[in-house]
N, CA, C and O atoms as CSV, one atom per row, in Angstrom:
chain,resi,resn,atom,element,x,y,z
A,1,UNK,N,N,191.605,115.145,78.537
A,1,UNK,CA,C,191.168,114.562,77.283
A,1,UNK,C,C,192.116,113.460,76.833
A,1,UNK,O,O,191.515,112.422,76.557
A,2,UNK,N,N,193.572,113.402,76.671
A,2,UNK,CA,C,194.403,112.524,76.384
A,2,UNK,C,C,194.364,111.712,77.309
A,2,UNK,O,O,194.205,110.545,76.951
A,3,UNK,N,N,194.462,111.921,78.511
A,3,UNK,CA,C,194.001,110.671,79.485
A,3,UNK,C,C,192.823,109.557,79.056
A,3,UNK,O,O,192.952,108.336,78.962
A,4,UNK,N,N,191.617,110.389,78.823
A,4,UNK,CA,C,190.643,109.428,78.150
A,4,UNK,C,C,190.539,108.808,77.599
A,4,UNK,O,O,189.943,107.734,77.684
A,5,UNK,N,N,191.311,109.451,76.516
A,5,UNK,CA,C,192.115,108.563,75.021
A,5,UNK,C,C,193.099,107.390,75.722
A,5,UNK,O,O,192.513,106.311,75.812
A,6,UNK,N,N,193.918,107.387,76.028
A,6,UNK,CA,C,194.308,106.786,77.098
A,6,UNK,C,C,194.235,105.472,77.254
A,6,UNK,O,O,194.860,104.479,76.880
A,7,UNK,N,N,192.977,105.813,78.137
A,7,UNK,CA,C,192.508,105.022,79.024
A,7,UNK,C,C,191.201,103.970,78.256
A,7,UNK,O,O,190.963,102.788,78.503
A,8,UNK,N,N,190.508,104.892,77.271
A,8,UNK,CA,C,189.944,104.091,76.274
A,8,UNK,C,C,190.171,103.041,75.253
A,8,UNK,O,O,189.481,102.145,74.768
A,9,UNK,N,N,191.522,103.518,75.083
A,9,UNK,CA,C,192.227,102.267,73.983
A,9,UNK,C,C,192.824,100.807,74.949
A,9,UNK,O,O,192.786,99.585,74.809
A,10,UNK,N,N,193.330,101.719,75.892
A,10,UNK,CA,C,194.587,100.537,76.473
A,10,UNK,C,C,193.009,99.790,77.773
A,10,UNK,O,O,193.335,99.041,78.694
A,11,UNK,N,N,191.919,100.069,77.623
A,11,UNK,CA,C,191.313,99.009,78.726
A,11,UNK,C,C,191.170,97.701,78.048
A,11,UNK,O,O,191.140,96.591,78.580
A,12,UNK,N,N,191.095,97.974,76.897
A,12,UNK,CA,C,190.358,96.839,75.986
A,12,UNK,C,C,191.480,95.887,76.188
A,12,UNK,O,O,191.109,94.763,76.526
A,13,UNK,N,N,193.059,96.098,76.035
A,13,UNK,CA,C,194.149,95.218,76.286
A,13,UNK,C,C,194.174,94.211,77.293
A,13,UNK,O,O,194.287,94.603,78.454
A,14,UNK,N,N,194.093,93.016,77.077
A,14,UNK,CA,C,194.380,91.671,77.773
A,14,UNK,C,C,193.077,91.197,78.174
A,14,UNK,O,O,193.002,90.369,79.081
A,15,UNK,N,N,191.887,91.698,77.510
A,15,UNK,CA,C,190.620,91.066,77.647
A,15,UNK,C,C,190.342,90.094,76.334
A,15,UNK,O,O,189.831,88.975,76.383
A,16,UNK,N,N,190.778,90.757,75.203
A,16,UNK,CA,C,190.651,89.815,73.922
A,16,UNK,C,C,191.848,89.548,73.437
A,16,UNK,O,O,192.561,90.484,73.077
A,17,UNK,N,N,192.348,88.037,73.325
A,17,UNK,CA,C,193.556,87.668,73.194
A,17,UNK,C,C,193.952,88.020,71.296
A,17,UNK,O,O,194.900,88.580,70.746
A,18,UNK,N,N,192.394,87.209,70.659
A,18,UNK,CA,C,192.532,87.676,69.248
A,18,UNK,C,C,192.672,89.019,68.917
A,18,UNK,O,O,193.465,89.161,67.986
A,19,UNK,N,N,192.121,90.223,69.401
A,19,UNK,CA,C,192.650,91.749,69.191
A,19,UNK,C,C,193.556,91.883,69.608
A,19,UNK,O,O,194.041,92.961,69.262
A,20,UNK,N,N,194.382,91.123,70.490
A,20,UNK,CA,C,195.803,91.944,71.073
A,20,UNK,C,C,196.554,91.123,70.043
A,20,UNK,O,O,197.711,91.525,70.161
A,21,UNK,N,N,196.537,90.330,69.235
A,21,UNK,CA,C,197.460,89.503,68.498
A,21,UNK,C,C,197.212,90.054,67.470
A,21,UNK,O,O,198.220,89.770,66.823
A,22,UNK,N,N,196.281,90.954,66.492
A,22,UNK,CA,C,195.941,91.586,66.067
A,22,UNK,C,C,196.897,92.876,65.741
A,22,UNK,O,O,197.639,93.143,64.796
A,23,UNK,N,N,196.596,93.450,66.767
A,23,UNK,CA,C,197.216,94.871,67.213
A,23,UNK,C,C,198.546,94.605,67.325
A,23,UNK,O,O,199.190,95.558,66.885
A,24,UNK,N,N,199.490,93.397,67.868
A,24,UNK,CA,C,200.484,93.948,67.742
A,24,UNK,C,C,200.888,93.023,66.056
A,24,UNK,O,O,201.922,93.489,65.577
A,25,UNK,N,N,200.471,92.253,65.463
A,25,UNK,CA,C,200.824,91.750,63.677
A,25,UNK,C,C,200.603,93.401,62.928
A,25,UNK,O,O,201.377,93.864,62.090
A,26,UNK,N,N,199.475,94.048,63.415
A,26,UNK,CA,C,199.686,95.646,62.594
A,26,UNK,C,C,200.634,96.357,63.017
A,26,UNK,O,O,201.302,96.758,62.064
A,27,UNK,N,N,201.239,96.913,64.564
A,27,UNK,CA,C,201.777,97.930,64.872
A,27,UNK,C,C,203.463,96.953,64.382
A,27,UNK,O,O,204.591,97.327,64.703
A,28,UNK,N,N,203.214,96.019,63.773
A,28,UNK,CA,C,204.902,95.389,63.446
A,28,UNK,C,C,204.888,95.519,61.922
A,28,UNK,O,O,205.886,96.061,61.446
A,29,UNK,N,N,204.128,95.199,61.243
A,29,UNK,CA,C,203.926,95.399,59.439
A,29,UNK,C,C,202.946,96.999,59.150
A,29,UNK,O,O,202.224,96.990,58.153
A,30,UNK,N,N,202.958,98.035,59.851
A,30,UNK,CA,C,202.696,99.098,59.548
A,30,UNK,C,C,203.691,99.670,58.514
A,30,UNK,O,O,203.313,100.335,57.550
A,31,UNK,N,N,204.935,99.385,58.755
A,31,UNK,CA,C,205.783,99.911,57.878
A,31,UNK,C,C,206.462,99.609,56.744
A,31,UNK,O,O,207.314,100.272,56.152
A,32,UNK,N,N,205.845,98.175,56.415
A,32,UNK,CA,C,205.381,97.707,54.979
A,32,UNK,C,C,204.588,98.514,53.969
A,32,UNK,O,O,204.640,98.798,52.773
A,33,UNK,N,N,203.621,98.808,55.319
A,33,UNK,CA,C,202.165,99.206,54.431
A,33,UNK,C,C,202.332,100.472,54.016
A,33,UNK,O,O,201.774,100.860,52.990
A,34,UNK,N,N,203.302,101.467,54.929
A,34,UNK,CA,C,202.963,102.838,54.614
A,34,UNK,C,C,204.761,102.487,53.593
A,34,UNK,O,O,204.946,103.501,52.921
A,35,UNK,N,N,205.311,102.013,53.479
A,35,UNK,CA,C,206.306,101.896,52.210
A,35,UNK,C,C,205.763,101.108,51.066
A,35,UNK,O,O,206.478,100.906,50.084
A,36,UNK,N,N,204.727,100.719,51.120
A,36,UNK,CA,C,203.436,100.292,49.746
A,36,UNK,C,C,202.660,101.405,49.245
A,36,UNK,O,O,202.461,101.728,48.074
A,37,UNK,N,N,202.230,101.971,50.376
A,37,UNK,CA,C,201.697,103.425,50.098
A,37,UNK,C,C,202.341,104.678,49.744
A,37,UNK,O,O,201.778,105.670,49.281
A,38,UNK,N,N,203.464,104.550,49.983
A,38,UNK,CA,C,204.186,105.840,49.491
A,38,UNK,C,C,204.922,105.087,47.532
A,38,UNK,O,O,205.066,105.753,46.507
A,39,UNK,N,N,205.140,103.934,47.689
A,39,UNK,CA,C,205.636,104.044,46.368
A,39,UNK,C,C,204.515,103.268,45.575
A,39,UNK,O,O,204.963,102.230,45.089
A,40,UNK,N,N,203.103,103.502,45.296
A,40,UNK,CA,C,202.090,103.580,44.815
A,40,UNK,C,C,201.663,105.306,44.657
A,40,UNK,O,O,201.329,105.890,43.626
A,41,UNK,N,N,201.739,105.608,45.407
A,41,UNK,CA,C,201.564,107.281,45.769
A,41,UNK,C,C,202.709,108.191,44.412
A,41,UNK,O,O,202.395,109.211,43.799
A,42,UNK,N,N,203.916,107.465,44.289
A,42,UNK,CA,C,204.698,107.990,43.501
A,42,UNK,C,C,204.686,107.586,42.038
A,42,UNK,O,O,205.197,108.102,41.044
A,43,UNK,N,N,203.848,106.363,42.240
A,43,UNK,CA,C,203.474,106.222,40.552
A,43,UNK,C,C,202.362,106.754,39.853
A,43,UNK,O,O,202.339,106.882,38.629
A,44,UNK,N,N,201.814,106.939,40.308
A,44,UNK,CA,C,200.252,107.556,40.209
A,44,UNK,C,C,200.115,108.565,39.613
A,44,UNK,O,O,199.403,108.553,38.609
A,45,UNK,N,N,200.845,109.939,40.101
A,45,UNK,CA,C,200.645,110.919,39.018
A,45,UNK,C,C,201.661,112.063,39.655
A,45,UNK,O,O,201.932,112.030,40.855
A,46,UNK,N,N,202.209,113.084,38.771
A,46,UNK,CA,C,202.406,113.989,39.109
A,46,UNK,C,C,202.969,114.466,40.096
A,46,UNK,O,O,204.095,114.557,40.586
A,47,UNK,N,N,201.468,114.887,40.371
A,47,UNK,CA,C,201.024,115.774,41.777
A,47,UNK,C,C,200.960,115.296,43.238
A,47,UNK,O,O,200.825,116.002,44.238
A,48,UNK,N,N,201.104,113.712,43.153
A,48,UNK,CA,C,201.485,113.455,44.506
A,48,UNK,C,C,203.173,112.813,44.808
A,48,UNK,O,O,203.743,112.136,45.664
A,49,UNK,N,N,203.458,113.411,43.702
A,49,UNK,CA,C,205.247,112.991,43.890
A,49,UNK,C,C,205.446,113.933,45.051
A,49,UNK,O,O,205.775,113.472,46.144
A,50,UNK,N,N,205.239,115.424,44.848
A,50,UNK,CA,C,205.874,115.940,46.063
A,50,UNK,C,C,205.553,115.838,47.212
A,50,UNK,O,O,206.351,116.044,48.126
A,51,UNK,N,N,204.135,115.449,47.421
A,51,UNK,CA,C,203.657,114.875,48.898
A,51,UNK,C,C,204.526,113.661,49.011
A,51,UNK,O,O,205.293,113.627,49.974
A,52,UNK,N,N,204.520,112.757,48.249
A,52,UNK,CA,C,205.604,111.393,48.614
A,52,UNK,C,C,206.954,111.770,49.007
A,52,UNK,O,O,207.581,111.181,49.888
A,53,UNK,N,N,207.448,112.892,48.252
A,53,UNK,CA,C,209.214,113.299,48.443
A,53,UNK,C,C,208.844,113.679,50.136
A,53,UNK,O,O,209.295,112.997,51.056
A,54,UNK,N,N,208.133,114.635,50.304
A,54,UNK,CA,C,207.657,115.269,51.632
A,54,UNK,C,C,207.463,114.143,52.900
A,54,UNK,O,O,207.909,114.418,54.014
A,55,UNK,N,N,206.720,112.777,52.624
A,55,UNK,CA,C,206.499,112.089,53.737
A,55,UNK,C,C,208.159,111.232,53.943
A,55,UNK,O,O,208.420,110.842,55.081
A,56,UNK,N,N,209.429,110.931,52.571
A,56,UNK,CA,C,210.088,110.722,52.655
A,56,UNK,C,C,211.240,111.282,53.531
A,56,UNK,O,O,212.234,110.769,54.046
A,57,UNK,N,N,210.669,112.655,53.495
A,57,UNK,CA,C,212.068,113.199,54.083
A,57,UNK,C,C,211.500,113.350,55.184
A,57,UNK,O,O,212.284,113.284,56.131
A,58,UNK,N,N,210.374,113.539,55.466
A,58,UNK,CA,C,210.191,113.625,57.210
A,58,UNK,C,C,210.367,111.926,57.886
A,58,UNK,O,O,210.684,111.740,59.061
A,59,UNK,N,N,210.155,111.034,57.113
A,59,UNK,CA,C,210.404,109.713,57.754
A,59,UNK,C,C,211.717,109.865,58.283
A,59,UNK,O,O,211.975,109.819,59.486
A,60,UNK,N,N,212.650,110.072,57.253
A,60,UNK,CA,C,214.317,109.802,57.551
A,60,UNK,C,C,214.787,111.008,58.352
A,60,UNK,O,O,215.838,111.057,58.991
A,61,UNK,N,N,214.001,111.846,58.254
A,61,UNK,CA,C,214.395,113.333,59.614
A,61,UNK,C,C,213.899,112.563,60.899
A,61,UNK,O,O,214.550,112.516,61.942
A,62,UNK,N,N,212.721,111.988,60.714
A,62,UNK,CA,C,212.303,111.363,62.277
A,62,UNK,C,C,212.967,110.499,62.730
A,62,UNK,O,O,213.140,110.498,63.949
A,63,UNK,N,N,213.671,109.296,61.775
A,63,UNK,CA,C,214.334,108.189,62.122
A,63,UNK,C,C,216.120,109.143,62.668
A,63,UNK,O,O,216.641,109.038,63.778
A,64,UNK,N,N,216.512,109.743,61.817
A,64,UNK,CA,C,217.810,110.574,62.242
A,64,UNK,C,C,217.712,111.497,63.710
A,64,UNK,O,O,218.712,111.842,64.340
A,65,UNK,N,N,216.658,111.735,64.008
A,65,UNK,CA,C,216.469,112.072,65.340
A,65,UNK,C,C,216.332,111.063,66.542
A,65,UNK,O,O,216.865,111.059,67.652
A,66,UNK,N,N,215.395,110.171,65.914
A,66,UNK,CA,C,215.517,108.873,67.009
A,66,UNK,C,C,216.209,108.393,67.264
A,66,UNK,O,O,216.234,107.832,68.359
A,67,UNK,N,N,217.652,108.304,65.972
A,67,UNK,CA,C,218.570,107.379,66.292
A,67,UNK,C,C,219.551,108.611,67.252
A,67,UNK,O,O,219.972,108.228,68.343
A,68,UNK,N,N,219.804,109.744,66.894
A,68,UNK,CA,C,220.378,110.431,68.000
A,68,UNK,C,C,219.890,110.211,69.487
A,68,UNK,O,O,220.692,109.802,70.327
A,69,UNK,N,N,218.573,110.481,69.812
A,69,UNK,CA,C,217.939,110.645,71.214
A,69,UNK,C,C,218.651,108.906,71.515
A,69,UNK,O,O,219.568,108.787,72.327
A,70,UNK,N,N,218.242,107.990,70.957
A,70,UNK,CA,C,219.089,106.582,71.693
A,70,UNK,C,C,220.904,106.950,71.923
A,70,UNK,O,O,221.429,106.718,73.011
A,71,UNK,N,N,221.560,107.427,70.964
A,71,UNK,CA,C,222.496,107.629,71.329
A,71,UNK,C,C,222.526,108.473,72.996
A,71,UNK,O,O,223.047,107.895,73.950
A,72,UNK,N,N,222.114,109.395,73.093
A,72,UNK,CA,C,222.143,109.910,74.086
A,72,UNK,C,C,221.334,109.631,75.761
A,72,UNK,O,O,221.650,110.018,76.886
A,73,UNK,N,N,220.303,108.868,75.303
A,73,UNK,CA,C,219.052,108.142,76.873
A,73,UNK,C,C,219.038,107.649,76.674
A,73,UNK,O,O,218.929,107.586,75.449
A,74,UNK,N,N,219.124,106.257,77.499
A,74,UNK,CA,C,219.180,104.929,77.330
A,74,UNK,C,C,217.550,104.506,78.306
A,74,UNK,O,O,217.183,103.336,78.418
């Protein structure tokens, strides 16, 4: 099944020059968007402060792990 997945996304690559220029202007400003979305998310109300605290601390747990695994595999 993940093969499929796979193999379904990445055929489309280097047939359309405008979607691949596309795809990579999003996969580079994704993390604009989801740091627009989290501090919109925290003004809003309440009840989605702790989902925002929650996606915060798993960002910087994921980034503190990544930056270990580079320390260690190159």
């Amino acid at each position: 099944m993940d093969y499929k997945v796979f193999r379904a996304i990445n055929q489309l690559s280097g047939r359309y020059s405008s979607l691949d220029m596309l795809m990579i202007l999003i996969s580079k400003k994704v993390r604009y968007i989801f740091m627009f979305v989290l501090i919109f998310m925290w003004f809003r109300n309440d009840s989605q402060k702790k989902l925002t605290l929650n996606a915060v601390i798993s960002a910087v747990f994921t980034l503190f792990i990544h930056t270990l695994m580079t320390c260690f595999l190159f």
